[in-house]
C-alpha positions as MATLAB code, in Angstrom:
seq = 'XXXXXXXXXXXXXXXXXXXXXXXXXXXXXXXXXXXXXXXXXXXXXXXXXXXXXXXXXXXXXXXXXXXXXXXXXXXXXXXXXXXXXXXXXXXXXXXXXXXXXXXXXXXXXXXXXXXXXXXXXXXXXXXXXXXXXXXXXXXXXXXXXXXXXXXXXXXXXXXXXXXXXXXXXXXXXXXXXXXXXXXXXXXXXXXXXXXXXXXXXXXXXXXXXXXXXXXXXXXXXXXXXXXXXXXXXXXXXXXXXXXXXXXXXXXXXXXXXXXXXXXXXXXXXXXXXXXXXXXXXXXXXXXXXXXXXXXXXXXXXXXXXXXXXXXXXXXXXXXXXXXXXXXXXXXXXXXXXXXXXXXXXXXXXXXXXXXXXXXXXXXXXXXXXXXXXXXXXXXXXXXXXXXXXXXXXXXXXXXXXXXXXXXXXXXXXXXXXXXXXXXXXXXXXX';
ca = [
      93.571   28.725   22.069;
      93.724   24.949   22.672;
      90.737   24.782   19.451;
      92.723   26.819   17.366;
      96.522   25.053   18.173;
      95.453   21.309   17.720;
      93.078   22.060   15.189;
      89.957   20.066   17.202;
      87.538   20.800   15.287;
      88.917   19.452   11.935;
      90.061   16.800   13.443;
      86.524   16.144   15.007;
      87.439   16.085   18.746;
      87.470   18.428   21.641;
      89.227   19.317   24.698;
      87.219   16.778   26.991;
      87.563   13.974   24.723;
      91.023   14.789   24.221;
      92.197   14.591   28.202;
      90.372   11.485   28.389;
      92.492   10.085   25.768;
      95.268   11.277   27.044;
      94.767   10.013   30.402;
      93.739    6.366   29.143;
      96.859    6.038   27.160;
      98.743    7.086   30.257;
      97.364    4.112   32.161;
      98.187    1.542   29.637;
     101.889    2.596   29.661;
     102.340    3.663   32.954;
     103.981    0.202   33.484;
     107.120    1.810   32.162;
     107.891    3.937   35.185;
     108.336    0.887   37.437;
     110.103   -1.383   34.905;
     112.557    1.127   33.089;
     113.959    1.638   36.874;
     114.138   -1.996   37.812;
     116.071   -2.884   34.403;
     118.588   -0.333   34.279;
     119.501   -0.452   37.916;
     121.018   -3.768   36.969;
     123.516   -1.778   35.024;
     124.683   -0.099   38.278;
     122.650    3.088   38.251;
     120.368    4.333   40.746;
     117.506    3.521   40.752;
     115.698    6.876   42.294;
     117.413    9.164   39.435;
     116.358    6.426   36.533;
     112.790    7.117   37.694;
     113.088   10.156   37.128;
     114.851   10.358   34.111;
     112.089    7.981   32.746;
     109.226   10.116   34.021;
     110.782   13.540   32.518;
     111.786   12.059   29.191;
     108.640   10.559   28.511;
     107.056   13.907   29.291;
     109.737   15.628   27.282;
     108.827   13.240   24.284;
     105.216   13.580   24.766;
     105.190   17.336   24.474;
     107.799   17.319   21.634;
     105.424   15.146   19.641;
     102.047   16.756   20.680;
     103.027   20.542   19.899;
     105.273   20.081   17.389;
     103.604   17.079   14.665;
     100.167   17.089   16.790;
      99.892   13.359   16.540;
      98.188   11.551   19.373;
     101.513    9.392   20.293;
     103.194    9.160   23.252;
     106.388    8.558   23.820;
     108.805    6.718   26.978;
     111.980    4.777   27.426;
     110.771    1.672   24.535;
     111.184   -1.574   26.204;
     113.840   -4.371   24.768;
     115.679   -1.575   24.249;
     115.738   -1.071   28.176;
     116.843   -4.490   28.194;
     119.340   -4.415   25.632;
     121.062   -1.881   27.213;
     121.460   -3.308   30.732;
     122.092   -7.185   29.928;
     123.671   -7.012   26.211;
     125.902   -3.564   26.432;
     126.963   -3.640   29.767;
     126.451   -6.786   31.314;
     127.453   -9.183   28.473;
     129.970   -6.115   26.409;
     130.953   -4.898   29.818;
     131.194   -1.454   29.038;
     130.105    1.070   31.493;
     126.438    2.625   31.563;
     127.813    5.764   31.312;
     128.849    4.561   27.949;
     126.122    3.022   26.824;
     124.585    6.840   27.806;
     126.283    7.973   25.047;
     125.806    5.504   22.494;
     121.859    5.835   22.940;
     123.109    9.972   22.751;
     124.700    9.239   19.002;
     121.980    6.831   18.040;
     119.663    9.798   18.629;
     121.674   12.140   16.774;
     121.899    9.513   13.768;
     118.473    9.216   13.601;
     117.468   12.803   13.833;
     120.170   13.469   10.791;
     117.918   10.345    8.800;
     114.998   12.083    9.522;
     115.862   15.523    8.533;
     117.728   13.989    4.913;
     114.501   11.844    4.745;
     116.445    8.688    3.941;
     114.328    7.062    6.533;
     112.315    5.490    4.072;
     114.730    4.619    1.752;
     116.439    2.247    4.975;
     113.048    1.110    5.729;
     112.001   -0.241    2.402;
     115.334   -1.911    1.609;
     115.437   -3.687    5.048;
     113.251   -7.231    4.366;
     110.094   -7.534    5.821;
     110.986  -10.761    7.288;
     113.756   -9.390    9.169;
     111.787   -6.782   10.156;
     109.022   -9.316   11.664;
     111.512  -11.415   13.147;
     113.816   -8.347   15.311;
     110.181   -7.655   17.149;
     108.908  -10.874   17.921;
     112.587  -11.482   19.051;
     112.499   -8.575   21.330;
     109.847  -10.324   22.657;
     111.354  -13.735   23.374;
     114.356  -11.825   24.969;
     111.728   -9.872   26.915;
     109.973  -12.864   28.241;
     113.389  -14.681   29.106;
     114.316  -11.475   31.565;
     110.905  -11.762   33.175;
     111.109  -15.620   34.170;
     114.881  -14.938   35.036;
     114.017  -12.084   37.576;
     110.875  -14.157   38.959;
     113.078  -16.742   39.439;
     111.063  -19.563   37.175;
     113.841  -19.842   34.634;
     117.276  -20.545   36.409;
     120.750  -21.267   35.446;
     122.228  -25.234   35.146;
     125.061  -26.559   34.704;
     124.052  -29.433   33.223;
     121.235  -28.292   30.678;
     121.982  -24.210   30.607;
     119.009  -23.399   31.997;
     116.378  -25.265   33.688;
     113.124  -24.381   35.681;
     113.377  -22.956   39.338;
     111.741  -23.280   42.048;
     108.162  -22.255   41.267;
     106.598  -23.237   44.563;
     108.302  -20.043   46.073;
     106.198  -16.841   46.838;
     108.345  -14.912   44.077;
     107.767  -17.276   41.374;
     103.819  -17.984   42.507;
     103.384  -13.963   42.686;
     104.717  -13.126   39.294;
     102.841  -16.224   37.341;
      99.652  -14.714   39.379;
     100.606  -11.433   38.327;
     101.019  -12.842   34.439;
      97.414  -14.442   34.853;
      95.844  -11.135   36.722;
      97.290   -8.793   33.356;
      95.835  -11.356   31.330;
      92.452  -11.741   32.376;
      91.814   -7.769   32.565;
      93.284   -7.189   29.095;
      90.753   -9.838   27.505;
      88.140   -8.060   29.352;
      89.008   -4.824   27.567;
      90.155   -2.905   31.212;
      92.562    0.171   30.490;
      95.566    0.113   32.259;
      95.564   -3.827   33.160;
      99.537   -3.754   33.291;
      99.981   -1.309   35.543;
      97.239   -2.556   37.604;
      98.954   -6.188   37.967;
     102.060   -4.979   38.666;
     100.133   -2.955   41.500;
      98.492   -5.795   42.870;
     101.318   -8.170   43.456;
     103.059   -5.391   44.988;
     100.674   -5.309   47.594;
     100.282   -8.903   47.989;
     104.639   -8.799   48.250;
     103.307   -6.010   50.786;
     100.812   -8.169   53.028;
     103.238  -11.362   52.454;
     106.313   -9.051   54.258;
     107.973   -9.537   51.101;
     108.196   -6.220   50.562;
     109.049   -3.058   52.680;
     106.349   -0.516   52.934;
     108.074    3.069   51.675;
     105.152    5.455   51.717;
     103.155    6.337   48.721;
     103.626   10.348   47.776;
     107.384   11.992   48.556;
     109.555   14.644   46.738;
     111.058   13.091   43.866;
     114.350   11.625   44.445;
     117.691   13.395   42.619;
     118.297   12.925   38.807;
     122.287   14.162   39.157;
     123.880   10.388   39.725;
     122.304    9.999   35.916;
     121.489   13.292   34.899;
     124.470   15.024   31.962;
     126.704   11.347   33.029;
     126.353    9.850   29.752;
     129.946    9.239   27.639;
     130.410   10.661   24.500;
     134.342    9.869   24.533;
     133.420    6.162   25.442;
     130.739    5.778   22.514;
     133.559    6.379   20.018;
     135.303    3.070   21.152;
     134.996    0.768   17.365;
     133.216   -1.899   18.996;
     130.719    0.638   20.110;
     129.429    1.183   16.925;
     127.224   -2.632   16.736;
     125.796   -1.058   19.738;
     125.072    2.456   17.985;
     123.484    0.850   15.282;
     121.106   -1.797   17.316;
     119.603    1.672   19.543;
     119.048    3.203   16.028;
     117.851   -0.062   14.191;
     115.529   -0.767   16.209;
     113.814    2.498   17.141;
     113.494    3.046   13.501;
     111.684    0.252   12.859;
     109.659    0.311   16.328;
     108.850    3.904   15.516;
     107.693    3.621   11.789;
     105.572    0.728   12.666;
     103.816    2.412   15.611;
     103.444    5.568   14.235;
     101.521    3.950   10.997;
      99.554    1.321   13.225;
      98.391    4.652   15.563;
      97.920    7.013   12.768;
      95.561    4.101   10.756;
      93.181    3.813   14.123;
      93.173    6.920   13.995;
      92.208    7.456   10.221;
      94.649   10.210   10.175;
      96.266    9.278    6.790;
      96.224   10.934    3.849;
      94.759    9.353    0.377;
      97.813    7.855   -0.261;
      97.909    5.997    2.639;
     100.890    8.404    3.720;
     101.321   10.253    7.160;
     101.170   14.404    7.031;
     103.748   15.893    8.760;
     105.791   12.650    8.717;
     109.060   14.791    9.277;
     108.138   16.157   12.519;
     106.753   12.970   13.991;
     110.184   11.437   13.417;
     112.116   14.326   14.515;
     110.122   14.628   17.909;
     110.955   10.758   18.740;
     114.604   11.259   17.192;
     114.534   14.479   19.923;
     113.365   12.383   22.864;
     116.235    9.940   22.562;
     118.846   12.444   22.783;
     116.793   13.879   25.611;
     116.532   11.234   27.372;
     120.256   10.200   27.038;
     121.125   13.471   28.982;
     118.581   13.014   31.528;
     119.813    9.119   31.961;
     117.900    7.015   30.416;
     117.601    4.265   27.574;
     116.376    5.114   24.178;
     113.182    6.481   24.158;
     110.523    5.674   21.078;
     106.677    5.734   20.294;
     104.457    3.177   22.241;
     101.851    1.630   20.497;
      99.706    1.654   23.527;
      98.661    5.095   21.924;
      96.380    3.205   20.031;
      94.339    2.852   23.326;
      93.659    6.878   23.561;
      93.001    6.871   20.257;
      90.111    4.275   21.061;
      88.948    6.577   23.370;
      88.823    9.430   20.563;
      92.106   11.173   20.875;
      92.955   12.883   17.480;
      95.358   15.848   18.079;
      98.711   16.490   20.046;
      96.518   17.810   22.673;
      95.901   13.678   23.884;
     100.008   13.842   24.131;
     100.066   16.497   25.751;
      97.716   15.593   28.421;
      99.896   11.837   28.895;
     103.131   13.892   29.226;
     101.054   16.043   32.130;
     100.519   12.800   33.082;
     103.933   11.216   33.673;
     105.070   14.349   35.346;
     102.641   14.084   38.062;
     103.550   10.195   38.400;
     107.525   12.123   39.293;
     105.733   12.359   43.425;
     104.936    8.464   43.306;
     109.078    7.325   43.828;
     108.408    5.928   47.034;
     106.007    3.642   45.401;
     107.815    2.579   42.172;
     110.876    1.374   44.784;
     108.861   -0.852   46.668;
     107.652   -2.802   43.486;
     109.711   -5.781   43.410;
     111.142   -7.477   40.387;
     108.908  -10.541   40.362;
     105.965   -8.047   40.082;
     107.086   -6.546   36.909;
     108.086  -10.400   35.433;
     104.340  -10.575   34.203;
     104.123   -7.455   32.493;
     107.570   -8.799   30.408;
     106.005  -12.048   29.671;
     102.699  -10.098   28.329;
     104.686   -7.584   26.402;
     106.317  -10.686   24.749;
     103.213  -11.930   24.111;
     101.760   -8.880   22.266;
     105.313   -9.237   19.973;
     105.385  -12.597   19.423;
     102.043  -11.554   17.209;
     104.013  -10.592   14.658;
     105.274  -13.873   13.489;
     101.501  -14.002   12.259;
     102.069  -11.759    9.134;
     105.462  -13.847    7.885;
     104.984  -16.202    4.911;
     106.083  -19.392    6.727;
     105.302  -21.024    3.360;
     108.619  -19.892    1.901;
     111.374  -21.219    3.938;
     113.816  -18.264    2.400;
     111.568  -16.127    4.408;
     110.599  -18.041    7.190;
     114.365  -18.995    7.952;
     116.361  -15.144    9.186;
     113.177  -14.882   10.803;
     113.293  -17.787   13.087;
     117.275  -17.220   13.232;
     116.813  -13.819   14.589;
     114.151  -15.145   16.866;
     116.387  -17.698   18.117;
     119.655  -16.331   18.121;
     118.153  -13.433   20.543;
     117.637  -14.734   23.901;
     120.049  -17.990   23.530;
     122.678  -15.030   22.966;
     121.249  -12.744   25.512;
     122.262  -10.395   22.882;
     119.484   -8.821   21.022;
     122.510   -6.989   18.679;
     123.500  -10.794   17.908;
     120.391  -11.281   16.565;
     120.035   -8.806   14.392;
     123.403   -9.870   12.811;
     122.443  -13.505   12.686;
     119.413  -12.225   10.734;
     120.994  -10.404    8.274;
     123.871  -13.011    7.402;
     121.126  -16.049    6.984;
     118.999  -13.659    5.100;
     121.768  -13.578    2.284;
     122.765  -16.809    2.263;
     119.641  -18.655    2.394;
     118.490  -16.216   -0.566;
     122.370  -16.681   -2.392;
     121.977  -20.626   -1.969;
     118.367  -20.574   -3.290;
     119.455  -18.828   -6.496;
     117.269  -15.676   -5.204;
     120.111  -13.610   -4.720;
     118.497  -10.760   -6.992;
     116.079  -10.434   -4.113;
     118.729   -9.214   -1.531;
     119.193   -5.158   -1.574;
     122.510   -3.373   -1.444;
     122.003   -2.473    1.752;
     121.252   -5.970    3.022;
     124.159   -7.016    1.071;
     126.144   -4.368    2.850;
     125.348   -4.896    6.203;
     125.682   -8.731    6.398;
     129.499   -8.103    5.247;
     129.943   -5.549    8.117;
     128.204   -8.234   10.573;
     130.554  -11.065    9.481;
     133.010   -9.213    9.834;
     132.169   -8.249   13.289;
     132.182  -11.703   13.985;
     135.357  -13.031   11.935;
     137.413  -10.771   13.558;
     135.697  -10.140   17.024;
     135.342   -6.126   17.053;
];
C-alpha cells in the first residue's frame, strides 16, 4: 500500500530509506519544539499549550504535505516569524496574542486563496530579487539580536542603546559554549547538531543548579489556554493589516525558496526546471498556517532542513510522513522542553542567523541600486526590532534609489504599489 501511495519505486526509494529520512530531518529541526515555546511565551501565553500546539501543527503540516503533494518537506512553526510575532506584534504594536492568533489565521487564508488563483508566481516574480535576499538575511540579524538579548550578552544602555553584558556570567558563558558546541558538530556533518547543543547546555544549566530538574517523559500538558483563542474580530483592526501582510510576505517567499532548494536536491523537477504538483505543495503549507493558528501557534512554513532527509535519500511524502510521526511522539517530552532555559536556545538563534546571513552571497553588491534596499532592509530590521519595518524600509529605498538613478522602468507595479501603501503607513502612523 505504502509502494503503491508514494509511488517508491518511481521515485527510486523504499520504505526503509524513506523512515530514515524522515527521522534525520526530524533531528535537524527538532530545535523548534523548545524554541517556538520559549519565544511565544514572551507574548503572555503558556508555555505547556504552545508546545503543544507546535508539536501538533508541525505534524498536521507534515502529513498535509506528505499525503496530499508527496514531497519530502516538512513543515513547523518557521522561525523569525516566531519572533516577529512575540517582540514586533505584541510587544512593540501591543496588541494582544490572541490577536496576533488571528492575523497569522487571515494570513493563512490569504495565502491559500493565492495559491488556489495561482497568482503566487505572478507576486513572486514582480517582488525584486534584492529585496527578496535582503528580508532573509534580515530575519537573520533580528534572529541573532533575540539570541544575545535572552543570553544576556547584548544588553540595554542608556548611553549607547545597547552595549555588551556581562559575559563572564554562567548564562552568557553557557549559550556562547552552546553557539561553539552547534558549530563544531554541523562542520563535522552530525545530524541533528542543534538540537543536540541546546541539549547539552541544558544539562550543564542542570549540573550548574541553574536549572530545575522536571522529569523527562509526562502526559502532555493542555492545549485549551491556546487552543480555538485566536481573534478574528481583533485582526480586522486597520493597523492589523501591515501585520497580515508581513505573516503572508514572508512565508511566501520562505516557502517558494525552500520548496525549490528541497525539490532541486532532490532532482524532483521537471524539464523545465518547474515543480509537479506545485498547487498542492502550496496549499498544504497555506493549510498548516491556518492550522496552526487554531491550535495556537505562529505561522507555520516549510523548513529547509528537509534538505537533510533528502541527503539521506528521502524522495516521497512517505519521509514527511514519518517526521510528522515524529513530532507527535516528541508531544510526551514537555517536561523536558520546560526545563531548557533561554540561554540554551540563544546559540541555535545565532546559528540560524548564520545560515541566513548566506544569502547576502547571491546579491550583486556591484550595483549600489541593488545592493542599497538590501542593506536597508537588513539594517532597518533589528535596529527597529520590527521585522514589518523592514520590509517597508525595503520597498520605499528600492523605488527611490531606482527613481533617482533614472532606472525607474525597472520598478514593477506592484513594487510601485506597495511602497505608496508603506509610506503611507508611515506618513500617517496607521
Amino acid at each position: 500500500m505504502l509502494e503503491q501511495y508514494f509511488r517508491l519505486k518511481e521515485l527510486n526509494t523504499n520504505v526503509r530509506q524513506e523512515v530514515l529520512a524522515g527521522i534525520t530531518t526530524f533531528l535537524t529541526m527538532a530545535y523548534i519544539i523548545f524554541v517556538n515555546p520559549a519565544i511565544l511565551s514572551e507574548a503572555g501565553m503558556d508555555y505547556g499549550a504552545v508546545f503543544v500546539a507546535t508539536c501538533l501543527a508541525a505534524a498536521v503540516g507534515c502529513f498535509i504535505m506528505g499525503l496530499a503533494a508527496n514531497y519530502p518537506i516538512a513543515l513547523a512553526p518557521g522561525m523569525g516569524l516566531n519572533a516577529f510575532f512575540t517582540y514586533t506584534v505584541v510587544l512593540t504594536e501591543g496588541y494582544s496574542w490572541q490577536s496576533a492568533l488571528g492575523a497569522v489565521f487571515f494570513s493563512g487564508c490569504i495565502f491559500v486563496l493565492l495559491s488556489l488563483f495561482k497568482v503566487r508566481e505572478w507576486i513572486i516574480n514582480a517582488i525584486p530579487k534584492p529585496l527578496k535576499l535582503g528580508i532573509a538575511a534580515g530575519i537573520g540579524l533580528f534572529l541573532a539580536l533575540v539570541g544575545l538579548k535572552s543570553a544576556g550578552i547584548i544588553v540595554d544602555n542608556p548611553a549607547t542603546l545597547v552595549g555588551l553584558g556581562d559575559i563572564t556570567g554562567l548564562q552568557a558563558g553557557l549559550a556562547v559554549l552552546g553557539f561553539f558546541l552547534i558549530i563544531g558538530m554541523a562542520a563535522r556533518g552530525m545530524r541533528g547538531a542543534v538540537m543536540i547543543g541546546i541539549l547539552v547546555i541544558t544539562g550543564l544549566g542542570l549540573a550548574f543548579g541553574d536549572v530545575e530538574y522536571q522529569g523527562i517523559v509526562s502526559v502532555p500538558p493542555s492545549i485549551m489556554p491556546t487552543f480555538m483563542q485566536l481573534d478574528i474580530a481583533g485582526a480586522f483592526n486597520v493597523g492589523m493589516l501591515s501585520v497580515i501582510f508581513a505573516f503572508l510576505f514572508v512565508d511566501l517567499f520562505d516557502t517558494s525558496g525552500t520548496l525549490i532548494a528541497v525539490a532541486q536536491r532532490a532532482k524532483l523537477l521537471d524539464e523545465q526546471g518547474r515543480l509537479p504538483r506545485l498547487s498542492r505543495a502550496l496549499l498544504a503549507d497555506s493549510t498548516a498556517s491556518i492550522a496552526g493558528s487554531v491550535l495556537g501557534t505562529s505561522t507555520t512554513t516549510s523548513y529547509v532542513e528537509s534538505t537533510a532527509g533528502v541527503a539521506v535519500g528521502g524522495r516521497s511524502g512517505l519521509t514527511a510522513v514519518v517526521t510528522g510521526l515524529m513530532f507527535i511522539a516528541a508531544l510526551l517530552f514537555s517536561p523536558l522542553a520546560g526545563m531548557v532555559p533561554a540561554y540554551a536556545t540563544a546559540g541555535a538563534l545565532v546559528y540560524v542567523a548564520v545560515l541566513m546571513l548566506a544569502q547576502l552571497a547571491h546579491l550583486h553588491w556591484d550595483d549600489i541600486t541593488e545592493a542599497v534596499p538590501a542593506v536597508v532592509v537588513l539594517v532597518m530590521m533589528p535596529f527597529t526590532f520590527s521585522i514589518a519595518n523592514g520590509i517597508a524600509f525595503g520597498f520605499i529605498s528600492f523605488v527611490g534609489v531606482k527613481v533617482l538613478a533614472g532606472r525607474a522602468s525597472e520598478v514593477s507595479p506592484v513594487v510601485w504599489a506597495l511602497a505608496v501603501l508603506f509610506a503611507l503607513k508611515f506618513a500617517f502612523g496607521v
